[in-house]
N, CA, C and O atoms as a GROMACS GRO file, in nm:
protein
  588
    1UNK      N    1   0.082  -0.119   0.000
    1UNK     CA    2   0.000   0.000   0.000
    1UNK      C    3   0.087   0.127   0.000
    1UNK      O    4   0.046   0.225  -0.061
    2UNK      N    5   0.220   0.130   0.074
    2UNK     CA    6   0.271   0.238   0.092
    2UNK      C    7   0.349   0.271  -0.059
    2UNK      O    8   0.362   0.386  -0.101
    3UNK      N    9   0.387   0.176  -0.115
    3UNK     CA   10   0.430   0.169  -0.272
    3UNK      C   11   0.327   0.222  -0.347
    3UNK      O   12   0.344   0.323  -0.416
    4UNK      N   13   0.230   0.167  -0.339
    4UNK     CA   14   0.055   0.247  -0.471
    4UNK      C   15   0.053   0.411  -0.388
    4UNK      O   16   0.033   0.510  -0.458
    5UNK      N   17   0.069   0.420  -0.289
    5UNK     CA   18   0.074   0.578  -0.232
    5UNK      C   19   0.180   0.649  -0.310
    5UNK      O   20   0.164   0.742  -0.389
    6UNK      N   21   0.306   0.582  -0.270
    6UNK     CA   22   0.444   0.658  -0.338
    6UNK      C   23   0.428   0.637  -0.493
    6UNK      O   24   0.495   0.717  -0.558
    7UNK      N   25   0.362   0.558  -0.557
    7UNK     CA   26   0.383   0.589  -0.707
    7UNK      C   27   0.260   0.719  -0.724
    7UNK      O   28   0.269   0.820  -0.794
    8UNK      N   29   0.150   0.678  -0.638
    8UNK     CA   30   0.064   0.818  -0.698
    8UNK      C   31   0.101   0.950  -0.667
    8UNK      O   32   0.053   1.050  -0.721
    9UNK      N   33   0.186   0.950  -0.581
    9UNK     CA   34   0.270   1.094  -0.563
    9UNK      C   35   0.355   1.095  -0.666
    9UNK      O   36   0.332   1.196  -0.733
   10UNK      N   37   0.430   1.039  -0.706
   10UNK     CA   38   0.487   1.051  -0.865
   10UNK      C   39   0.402   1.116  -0.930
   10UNK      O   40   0.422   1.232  -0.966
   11UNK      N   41   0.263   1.033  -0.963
   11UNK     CA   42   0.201   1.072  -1.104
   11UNK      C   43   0.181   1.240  -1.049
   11UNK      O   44   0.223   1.334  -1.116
   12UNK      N   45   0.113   1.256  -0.925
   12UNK     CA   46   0.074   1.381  -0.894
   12UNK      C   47   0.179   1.513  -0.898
   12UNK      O   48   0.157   1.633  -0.912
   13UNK      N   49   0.272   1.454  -0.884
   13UNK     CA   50   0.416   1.511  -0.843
   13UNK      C   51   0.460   1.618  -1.015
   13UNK      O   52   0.493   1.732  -1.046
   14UNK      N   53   0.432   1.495  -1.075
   14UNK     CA   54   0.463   1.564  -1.223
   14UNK      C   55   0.334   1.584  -1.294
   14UNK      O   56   0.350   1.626  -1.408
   15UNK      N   57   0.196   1.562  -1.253
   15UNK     CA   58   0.089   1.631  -1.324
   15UNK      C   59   0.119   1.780  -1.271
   15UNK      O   60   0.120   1.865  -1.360
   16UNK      N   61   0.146   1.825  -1.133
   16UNK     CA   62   0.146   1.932  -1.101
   16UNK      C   63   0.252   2.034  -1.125
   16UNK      O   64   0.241   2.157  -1.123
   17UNK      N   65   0.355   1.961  -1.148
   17UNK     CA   66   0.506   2.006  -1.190
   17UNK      C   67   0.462   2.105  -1.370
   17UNK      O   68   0.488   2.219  -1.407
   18UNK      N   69   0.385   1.984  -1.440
   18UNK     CA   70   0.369   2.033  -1.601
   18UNK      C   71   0.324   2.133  -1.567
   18UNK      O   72   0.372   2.242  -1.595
   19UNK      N   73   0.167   2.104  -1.465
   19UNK     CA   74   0.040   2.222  -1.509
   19UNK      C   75   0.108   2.352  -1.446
   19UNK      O   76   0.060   2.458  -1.485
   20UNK      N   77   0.252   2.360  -1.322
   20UNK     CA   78   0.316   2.506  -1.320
   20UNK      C   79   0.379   2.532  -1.444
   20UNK      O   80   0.352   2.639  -1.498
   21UNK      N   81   0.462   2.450  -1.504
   21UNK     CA   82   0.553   2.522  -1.591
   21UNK      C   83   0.451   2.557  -1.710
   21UNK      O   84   0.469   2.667  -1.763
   22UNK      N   85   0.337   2.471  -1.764
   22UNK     CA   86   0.232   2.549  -1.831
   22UNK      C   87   0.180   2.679  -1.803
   22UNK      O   88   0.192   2.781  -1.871
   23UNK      N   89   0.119   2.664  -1.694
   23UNK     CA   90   0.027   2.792  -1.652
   23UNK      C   91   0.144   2.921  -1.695
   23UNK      O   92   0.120   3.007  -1.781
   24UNK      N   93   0.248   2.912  -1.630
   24UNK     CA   94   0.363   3.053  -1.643
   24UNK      C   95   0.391   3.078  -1.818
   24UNK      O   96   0.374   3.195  -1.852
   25UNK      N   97   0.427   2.993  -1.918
   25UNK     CA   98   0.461   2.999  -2.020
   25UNK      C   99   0.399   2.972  -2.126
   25UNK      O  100   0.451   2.973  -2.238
   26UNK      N  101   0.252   2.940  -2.098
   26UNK     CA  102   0.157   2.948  -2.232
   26UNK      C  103  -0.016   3.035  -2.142
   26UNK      O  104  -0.081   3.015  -2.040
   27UNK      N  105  -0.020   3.132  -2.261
   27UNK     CA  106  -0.129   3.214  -2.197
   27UNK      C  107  -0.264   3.106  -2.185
   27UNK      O  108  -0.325   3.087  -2.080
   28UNK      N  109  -0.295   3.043  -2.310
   28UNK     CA  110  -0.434   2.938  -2.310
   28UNK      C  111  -0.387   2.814  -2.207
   28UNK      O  112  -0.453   2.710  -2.202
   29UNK      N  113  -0.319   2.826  -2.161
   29UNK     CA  114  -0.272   2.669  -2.047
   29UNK      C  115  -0.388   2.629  -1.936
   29UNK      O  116  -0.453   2.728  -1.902
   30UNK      N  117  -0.420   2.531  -1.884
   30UNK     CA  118  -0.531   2.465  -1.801
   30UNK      C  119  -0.517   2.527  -1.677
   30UNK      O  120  -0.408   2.503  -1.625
   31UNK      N  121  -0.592   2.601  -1.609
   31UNK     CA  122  -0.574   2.675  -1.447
   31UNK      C  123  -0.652   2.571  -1.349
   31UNK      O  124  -0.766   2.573  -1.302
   32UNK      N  125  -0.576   2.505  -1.341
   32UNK     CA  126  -0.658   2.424  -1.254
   32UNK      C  127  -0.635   2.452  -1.116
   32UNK      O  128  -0.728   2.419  -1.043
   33UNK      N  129  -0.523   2.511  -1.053
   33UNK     CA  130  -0.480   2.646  -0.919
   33UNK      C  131  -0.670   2.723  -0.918
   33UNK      O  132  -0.741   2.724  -0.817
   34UNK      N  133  -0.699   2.761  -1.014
   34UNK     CA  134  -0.820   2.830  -1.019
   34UNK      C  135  -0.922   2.756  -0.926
   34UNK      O  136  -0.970   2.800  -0.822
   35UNK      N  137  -0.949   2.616  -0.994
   35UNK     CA  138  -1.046   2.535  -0.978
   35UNK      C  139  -1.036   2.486  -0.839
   35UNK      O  140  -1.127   2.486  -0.757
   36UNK      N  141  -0.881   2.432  -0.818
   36UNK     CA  142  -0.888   2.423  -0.685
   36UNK      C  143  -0.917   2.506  -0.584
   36UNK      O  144  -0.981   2.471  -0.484
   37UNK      N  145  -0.873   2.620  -0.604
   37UNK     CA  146  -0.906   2.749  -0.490
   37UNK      C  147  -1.015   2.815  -0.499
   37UNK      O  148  -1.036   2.914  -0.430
   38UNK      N  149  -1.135   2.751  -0.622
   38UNK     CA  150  -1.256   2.785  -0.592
   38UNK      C  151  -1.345   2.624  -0.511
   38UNK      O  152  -1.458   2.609  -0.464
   39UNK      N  153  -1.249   2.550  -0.523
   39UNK     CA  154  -1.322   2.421  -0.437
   39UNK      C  155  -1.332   2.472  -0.248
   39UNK      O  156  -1.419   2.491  -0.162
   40UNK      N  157  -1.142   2.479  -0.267
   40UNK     CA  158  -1.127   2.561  -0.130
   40UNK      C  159  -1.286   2.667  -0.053
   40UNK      O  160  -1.374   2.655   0.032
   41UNK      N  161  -1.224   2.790  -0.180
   41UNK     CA  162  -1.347   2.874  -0.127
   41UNK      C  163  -1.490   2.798  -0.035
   41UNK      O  164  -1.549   2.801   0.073
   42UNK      N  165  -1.490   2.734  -0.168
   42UNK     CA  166  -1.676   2.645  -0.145
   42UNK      C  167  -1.690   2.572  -0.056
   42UNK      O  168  -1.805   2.574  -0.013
   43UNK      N  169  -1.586   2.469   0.021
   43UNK     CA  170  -1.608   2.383   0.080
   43UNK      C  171  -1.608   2.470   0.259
   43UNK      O  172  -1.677   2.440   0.356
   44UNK      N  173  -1.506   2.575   0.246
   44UNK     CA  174  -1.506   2.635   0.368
   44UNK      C  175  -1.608   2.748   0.402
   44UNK      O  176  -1.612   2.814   0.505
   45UNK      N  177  -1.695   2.757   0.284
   45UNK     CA  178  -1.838   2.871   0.313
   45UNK      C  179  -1.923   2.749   0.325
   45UNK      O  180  -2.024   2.783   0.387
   46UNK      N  181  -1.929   2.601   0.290
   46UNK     CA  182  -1.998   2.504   0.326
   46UNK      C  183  -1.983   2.482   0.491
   46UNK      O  184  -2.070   2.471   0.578
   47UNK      N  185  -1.844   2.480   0.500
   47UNK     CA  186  -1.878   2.436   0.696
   47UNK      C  187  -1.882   2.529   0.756
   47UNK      O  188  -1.864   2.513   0.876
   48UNK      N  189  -1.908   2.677   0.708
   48UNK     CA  190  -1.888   2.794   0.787
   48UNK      C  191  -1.752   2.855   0.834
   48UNK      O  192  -1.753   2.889   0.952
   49UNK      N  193  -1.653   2.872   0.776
   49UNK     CA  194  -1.522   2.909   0.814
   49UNK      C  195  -1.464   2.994   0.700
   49UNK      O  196  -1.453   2.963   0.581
   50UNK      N  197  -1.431   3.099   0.757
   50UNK     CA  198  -1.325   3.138   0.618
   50UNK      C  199  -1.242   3.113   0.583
   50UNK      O  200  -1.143   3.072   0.645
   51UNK      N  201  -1.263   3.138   0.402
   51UNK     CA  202  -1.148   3.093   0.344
   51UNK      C  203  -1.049   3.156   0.351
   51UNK      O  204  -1.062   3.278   0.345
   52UNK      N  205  -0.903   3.094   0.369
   52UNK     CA  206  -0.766   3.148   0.360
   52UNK      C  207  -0.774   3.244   0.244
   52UNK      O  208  -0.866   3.225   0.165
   53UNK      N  209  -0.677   3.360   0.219
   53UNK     CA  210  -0.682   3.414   0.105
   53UNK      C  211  -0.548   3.404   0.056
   53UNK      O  212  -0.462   3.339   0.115
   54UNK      N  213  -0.516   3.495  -0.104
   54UNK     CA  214  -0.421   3.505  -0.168
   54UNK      C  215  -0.336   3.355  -0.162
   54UNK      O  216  -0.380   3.245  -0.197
   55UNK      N  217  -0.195   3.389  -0.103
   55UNK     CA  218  -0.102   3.280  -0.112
   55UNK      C  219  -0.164   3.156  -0.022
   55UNK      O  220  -0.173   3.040  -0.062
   56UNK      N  221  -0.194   3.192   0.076
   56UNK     CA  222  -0.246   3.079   0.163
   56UNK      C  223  -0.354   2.995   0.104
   56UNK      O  224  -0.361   2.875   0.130
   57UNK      N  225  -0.450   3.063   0.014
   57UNK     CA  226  -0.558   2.994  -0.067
   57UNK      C  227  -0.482   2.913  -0.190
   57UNK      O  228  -0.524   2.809  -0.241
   58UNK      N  229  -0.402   2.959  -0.215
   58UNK     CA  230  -0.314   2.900  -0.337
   58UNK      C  231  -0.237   2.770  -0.291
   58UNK      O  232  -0.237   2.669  -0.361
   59UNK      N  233  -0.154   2.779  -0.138
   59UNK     CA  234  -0.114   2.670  -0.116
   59UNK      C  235  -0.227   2.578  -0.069
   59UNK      O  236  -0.248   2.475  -0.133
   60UNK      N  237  -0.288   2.601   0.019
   60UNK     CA  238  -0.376   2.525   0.044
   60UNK      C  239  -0.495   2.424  -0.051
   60UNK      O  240  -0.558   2.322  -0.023
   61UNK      N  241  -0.487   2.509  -0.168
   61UNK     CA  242  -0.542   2.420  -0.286
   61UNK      C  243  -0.458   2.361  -0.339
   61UNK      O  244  -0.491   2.265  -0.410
   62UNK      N  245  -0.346   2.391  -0.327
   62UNK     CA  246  -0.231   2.305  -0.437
   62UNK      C  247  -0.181   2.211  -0.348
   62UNK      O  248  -0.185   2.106  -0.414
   63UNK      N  249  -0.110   2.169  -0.171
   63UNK     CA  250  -0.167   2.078  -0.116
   63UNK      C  251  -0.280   1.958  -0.124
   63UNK      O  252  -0.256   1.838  -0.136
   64UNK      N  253  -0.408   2.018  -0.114
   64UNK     CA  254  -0.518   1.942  -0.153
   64UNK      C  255  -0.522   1.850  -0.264
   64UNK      O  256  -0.536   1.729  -0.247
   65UNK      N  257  -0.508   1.920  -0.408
   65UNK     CA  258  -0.424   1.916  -0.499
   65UNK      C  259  -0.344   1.745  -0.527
   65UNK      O  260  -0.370   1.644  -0.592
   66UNK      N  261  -0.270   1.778  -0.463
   66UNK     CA  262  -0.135   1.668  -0.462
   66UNK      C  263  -0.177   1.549  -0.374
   66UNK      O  264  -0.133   1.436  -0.397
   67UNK      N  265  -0.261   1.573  -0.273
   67UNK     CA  266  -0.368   1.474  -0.199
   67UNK      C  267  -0.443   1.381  -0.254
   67UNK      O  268  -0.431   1.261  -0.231
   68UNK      N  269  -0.539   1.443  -0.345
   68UNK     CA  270  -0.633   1.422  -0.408
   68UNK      C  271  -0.593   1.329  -0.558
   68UNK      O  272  -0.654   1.246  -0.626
   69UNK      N  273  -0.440   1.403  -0.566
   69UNK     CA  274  -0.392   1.314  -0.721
   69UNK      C  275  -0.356   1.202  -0.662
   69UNK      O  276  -0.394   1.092  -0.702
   70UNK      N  277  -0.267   1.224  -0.548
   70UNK     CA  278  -0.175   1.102  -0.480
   70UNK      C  279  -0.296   0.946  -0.504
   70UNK      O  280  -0.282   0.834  -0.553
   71UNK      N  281  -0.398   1.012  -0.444
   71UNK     CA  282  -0.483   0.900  -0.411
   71UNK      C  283  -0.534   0.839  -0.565
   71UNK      O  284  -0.538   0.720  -0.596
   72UNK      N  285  -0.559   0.917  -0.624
   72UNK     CA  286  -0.623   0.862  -0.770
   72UNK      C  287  -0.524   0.827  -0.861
   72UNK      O  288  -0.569   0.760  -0.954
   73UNK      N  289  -0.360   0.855  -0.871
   73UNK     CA  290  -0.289   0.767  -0.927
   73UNK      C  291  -0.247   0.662  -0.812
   73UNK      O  292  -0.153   0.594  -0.852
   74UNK      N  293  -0.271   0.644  -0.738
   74UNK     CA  294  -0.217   0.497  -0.644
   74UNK      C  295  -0.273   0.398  -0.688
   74UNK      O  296  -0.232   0.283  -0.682
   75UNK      N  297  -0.407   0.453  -0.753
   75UNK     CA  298  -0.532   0.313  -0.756
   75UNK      C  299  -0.417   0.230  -0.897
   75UNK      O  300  -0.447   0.115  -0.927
   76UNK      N  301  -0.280   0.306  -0.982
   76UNK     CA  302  -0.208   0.182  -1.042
   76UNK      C  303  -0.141   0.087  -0.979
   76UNK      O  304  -0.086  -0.003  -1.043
   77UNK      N  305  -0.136   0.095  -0.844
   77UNK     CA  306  -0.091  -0.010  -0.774
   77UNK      C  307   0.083  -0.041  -0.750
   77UNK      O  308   0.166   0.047  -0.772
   78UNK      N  309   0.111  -0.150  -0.713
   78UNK     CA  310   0.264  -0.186  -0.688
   78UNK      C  311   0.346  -0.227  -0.782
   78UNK      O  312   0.466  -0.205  -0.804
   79UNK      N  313   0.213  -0.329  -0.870
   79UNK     CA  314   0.318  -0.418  -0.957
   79UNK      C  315   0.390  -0.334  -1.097
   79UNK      O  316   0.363  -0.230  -1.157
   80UNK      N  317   0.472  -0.416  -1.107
   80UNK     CA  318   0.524  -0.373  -1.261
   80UNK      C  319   0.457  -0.460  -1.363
   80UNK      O  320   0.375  -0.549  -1.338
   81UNK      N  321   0.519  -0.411  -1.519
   81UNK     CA  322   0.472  -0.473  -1.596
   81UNK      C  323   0.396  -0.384  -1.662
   81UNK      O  324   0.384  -0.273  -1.611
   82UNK      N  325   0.333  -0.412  -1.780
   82UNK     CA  326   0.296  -0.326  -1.903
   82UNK      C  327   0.120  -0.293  -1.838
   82UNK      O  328   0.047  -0.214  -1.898
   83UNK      N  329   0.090  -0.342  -1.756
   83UNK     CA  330  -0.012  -0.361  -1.706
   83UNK      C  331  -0.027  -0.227  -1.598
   83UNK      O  332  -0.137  -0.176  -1.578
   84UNK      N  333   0.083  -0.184  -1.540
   84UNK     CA  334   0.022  -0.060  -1.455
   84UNK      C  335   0.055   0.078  -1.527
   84UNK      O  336   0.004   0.184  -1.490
   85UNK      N  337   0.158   0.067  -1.649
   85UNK     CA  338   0.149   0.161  -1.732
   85UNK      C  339   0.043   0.241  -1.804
   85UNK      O  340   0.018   0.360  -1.826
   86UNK      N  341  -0.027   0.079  -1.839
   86UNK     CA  342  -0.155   0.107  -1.911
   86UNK      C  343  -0.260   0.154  -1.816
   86UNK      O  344  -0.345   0.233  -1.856
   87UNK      N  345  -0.260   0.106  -1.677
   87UNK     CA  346  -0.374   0.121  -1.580
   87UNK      C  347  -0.330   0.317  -1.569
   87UNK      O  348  -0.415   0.404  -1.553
   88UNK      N  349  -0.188   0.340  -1.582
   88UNK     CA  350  -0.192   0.486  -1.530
   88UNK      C  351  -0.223   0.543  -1.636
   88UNK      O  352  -0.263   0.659  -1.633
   89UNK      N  353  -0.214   0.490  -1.725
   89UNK     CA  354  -0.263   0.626  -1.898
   89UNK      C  355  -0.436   0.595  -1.929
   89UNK      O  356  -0.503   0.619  -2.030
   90UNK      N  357  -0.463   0.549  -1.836
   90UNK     CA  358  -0.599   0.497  -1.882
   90UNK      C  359  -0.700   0.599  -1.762
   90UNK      O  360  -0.792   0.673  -1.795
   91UNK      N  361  -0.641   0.570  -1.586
   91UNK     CA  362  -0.661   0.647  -1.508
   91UNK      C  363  -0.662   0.832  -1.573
   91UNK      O  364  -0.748   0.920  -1.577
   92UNK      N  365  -0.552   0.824  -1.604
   92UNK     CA  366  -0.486   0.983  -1.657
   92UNK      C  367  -0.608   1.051  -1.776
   92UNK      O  368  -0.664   1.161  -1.777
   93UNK      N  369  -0.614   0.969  -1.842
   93UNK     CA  370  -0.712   1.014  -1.968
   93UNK      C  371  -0.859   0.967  -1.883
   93UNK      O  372  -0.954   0.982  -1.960
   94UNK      N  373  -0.888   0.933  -1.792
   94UNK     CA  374  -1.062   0.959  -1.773
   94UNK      C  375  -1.039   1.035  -1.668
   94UNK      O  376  -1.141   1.102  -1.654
   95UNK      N  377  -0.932   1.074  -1.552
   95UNK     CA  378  -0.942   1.216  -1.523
   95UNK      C  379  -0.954   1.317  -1.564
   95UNK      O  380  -1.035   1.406  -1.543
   96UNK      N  381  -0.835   1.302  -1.654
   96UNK     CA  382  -0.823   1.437  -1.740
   96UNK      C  383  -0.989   1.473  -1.830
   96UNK      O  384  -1.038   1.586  -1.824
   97UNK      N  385  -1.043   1.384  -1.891
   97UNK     CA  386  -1.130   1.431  -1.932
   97UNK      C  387  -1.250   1.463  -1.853
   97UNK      O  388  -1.351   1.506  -1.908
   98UNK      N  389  -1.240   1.437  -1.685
   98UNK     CA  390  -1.340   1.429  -1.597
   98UNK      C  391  -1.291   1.583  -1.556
   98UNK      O  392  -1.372   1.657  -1.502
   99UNK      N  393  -1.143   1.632  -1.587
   99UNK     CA  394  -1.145   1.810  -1.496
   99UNK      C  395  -1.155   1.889  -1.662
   99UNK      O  396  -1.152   2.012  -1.666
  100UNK      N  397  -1.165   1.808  -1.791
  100UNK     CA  398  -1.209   1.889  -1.894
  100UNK      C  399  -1.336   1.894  -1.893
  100UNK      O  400  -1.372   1.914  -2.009
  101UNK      N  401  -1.399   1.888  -1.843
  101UNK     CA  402  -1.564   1.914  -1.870
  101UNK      C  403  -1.669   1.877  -1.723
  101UNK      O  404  -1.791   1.886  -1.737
  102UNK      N  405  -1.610   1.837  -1.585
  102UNK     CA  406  -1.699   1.861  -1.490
  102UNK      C  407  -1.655   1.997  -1.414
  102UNK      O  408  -1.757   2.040  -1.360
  103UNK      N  409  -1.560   2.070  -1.391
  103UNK     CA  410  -1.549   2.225  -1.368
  103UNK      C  411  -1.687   2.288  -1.453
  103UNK      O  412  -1.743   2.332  -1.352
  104UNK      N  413  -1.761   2.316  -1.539
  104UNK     CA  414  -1.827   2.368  -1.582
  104UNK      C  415  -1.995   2.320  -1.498
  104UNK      O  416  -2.081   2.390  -1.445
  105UNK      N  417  -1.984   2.179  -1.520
  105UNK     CA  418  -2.134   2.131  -1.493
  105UNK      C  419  -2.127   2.181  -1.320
  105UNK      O  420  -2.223   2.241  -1.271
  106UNK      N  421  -2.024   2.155  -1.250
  106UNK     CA  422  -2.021   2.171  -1.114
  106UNK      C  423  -2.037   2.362  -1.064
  106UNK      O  424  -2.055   2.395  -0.947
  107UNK      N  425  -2.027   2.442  -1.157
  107UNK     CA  426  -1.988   2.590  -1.160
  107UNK      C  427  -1.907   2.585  -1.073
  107UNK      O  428  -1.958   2.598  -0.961
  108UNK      N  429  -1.740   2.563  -1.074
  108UNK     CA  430  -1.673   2.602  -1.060
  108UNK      C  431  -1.566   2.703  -1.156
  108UNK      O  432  -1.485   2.788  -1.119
  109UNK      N  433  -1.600   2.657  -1.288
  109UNK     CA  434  -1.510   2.736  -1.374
  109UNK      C  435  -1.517   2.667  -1.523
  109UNK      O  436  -1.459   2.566  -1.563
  110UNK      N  437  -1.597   2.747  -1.584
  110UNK     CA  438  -1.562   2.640  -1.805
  110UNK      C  439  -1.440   2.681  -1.809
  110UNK      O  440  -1.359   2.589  -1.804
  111UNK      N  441  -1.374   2.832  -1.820
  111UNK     CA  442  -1.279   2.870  -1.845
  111UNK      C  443  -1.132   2.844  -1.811
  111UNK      O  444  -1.030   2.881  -1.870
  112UNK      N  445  -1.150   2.757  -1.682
  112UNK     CA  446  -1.013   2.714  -1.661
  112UNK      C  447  -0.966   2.594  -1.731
  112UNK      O  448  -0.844   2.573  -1.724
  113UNK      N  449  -1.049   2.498  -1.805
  113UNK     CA  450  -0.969   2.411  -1.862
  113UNK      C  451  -1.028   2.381  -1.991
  113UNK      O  452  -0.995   2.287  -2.064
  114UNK      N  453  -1.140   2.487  -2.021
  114UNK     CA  454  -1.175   2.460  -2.187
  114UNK      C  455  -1.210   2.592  -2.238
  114UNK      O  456  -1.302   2.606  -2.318
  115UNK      N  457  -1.126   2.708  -2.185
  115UNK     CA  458  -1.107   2.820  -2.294
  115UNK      C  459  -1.109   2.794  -2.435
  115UNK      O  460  -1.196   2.820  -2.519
  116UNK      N  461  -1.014   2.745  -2.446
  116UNK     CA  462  -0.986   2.674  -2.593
  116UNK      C  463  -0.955   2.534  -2.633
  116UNK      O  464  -0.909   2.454  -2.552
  117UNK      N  465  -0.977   2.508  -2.741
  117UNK     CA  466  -0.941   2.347  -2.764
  117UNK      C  467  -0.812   2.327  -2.733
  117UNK      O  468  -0.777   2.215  -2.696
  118UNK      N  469  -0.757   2.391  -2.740
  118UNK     CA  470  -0.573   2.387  -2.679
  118UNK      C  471  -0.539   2.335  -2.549
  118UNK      O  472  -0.465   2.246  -2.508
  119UNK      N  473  -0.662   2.467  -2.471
  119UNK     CA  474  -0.679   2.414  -2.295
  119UNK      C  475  -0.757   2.326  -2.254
  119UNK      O  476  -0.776   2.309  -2.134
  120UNK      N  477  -0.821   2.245  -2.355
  120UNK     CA  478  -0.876   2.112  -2.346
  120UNK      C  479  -0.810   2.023  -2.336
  120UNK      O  480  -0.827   1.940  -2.247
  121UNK      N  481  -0.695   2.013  -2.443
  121UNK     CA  482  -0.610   1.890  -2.483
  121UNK      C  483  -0.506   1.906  -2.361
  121UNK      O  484  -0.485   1.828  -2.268
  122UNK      N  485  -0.455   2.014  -2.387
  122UNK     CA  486  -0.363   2.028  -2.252
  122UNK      C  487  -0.404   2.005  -2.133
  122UNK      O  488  -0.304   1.983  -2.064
  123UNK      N  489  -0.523   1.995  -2.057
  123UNK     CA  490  -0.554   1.957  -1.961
  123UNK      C  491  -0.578   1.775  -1.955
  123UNK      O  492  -0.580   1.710  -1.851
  124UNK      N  493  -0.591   1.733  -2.058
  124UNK     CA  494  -0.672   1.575  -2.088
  124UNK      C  495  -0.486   1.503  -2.072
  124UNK      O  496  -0.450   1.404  -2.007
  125UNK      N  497  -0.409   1.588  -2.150
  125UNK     CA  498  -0.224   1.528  -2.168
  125UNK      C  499  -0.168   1.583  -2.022
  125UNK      O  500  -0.075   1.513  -1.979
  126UNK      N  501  -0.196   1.668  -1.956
  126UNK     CA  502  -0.130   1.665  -1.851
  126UNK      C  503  -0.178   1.574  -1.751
  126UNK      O  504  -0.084   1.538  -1.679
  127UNK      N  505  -0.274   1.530  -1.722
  127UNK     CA  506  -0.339   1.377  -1.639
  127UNK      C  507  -0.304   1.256  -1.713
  127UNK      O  508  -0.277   1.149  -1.659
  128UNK      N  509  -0.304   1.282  -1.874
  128UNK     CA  510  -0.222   1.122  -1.923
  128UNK      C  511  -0.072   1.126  -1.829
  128UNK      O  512  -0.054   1.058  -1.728
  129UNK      N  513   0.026   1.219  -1.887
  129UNK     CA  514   0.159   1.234  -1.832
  129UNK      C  515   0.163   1.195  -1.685
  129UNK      O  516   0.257   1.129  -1.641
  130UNK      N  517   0.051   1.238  -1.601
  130UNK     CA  518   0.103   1.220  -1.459
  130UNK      C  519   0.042   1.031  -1.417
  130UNK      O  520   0.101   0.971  -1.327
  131UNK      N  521  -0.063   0.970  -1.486
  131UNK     CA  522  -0.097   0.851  -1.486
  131UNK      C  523   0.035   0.763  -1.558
  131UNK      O  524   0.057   0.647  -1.523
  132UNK      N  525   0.114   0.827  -1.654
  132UNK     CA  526   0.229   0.719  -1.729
  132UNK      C  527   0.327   0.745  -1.599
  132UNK      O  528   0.398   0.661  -1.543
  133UNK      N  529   0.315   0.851  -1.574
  133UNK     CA  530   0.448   0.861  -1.472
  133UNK      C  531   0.435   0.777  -1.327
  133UNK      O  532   0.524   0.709  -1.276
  134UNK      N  533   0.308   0.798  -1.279
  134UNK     CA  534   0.296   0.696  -1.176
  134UNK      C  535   0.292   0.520  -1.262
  134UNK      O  536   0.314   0.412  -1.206
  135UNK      N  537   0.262   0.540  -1.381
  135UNK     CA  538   0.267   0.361  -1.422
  135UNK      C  539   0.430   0.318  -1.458
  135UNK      O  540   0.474   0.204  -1.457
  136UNK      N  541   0.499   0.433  -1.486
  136UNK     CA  542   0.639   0.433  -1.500
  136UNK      C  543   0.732   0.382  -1.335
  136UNK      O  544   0.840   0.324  -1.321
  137UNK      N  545   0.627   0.436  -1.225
  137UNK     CA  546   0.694   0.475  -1.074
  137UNK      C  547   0.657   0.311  -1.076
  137UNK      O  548   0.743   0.223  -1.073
  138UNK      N  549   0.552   0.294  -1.080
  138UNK     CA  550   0.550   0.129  -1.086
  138UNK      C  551   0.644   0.054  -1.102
  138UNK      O  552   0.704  -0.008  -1.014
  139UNK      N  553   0.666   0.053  -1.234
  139UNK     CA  554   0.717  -0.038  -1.326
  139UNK      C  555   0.916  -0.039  -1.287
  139UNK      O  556   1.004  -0.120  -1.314
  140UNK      N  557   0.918   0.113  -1.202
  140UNK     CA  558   1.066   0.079  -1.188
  140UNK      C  559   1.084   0.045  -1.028
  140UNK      O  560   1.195   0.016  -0.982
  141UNK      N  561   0.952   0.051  -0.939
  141UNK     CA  562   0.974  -0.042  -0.831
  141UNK      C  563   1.016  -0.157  -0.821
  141UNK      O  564   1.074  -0.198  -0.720
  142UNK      N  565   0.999  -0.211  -0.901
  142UNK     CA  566   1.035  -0.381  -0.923
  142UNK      C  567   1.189  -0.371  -0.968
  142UNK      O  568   1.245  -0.474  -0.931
  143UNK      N  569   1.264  -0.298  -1.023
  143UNK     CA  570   1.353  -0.283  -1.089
  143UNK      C  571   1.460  -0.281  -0.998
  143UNK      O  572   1.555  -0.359  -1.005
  144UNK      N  573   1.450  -0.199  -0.920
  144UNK     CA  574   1.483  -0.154  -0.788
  144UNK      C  575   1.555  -0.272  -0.711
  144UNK      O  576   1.672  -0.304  -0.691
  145UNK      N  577   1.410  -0.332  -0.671
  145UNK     CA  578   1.459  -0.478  -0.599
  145UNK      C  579   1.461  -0.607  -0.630
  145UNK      O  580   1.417  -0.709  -0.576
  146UNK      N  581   1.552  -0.573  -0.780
  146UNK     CA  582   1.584  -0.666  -0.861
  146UNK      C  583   1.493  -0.762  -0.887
  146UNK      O  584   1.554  -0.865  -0.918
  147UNK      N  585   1.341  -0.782  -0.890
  147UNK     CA  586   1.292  -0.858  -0.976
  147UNK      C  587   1.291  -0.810  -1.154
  147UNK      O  588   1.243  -0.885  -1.239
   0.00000   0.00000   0.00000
C-alpha cells in the first residue's frame, strides 16, 4: 500500500510540476490552481469558516491538490509490468477528461480548462503524463529490488 501511495505521488508530483511550468509559459494553459481554490473557497463557506486568502488559498489548494492526485494515481498499484502503465494512462485520460468538462457542470469554472481546444487537450495530456508517470513509478519499483 505504501508503494501504490508513493507511485501516486509521482504521477501527482509531475501532473502538477507540467500544469506550473504550463500555466507561467503558455497564456491558453489549463488553471486548474483556479479550480482548486474555488473548491477551497466552497467547501469552507460550506462548513462555515473562512477561506484562507491570496497565497495561503493558493497553497492550500495546491496541497489538496497533490492529496487528491496522490490517491487517484495509487489506484495503479505496486506491480510492474505493461499492465500498470496502461492502468496509469488509462486512469490519466478519464481524469483528465473528468477536470475537462466537470469544472463547468459543477460551476466552478468552463474557463479554466476549456477556454480553448488547446486548454482542453492540454488539460486531458497533462493527467495522461502524470498517470504514465505513476505507471512508469511502478514499473521501476520492481527494478529496484531486482525482480
Amino acid at each position: 500500500m505504501i508503494r501504490a501511495l508513493f507511485n501516486g505521488f509521482v504521477g501527482a508530483m509531475a501532473l502538477t510540476t507540467v500544469h506550473q511550468a504550463l500555466r507561467r509559459s503558455l497564456p491558453d494553459a489549463p488553471q486548474l490552481d483556479r479550480i482548486g481554490m474555488r473548491g477551497v473557497e466552497r467547501i469552507c463557506s460550506t462548513i462555515g469558516t473562512n477561506p484562507p486568502s491570496g497565497e495561503r488559498l493558493f497553497l492550500f489548494a495546491l496541497i489538496a491538490d497533490l492529496l487528491a492526485n496522490s490517491i487517484l494515481y495509487s489506484q495503479v498499484g505496486s506491480r510492474s509490468g505493461f499492465f500498470s502503465i496502461g492502468k496509469g494512462v488509462s486512469l490519466g485520460l478519464s481524469a483528465g477528461l473528468g477536470a475537462a468538462t466537470l469544472p463547468a457542470v459543477l460551476g466552478l469554472s468552463k474557463g479554466a480548462t476549456r477556454r480553448t481546444r488547446r486548454t482542453a487537450a492540454l488539460t486531458v495530456g497533462m493527467f495522461v503524463f502524470g498517470g504514465l508517470a505513476a505507471g512508469l513509478a511502478a514499473q521501476c519499483g520492481s527494478c529496484r529490488s531486482g525482480k
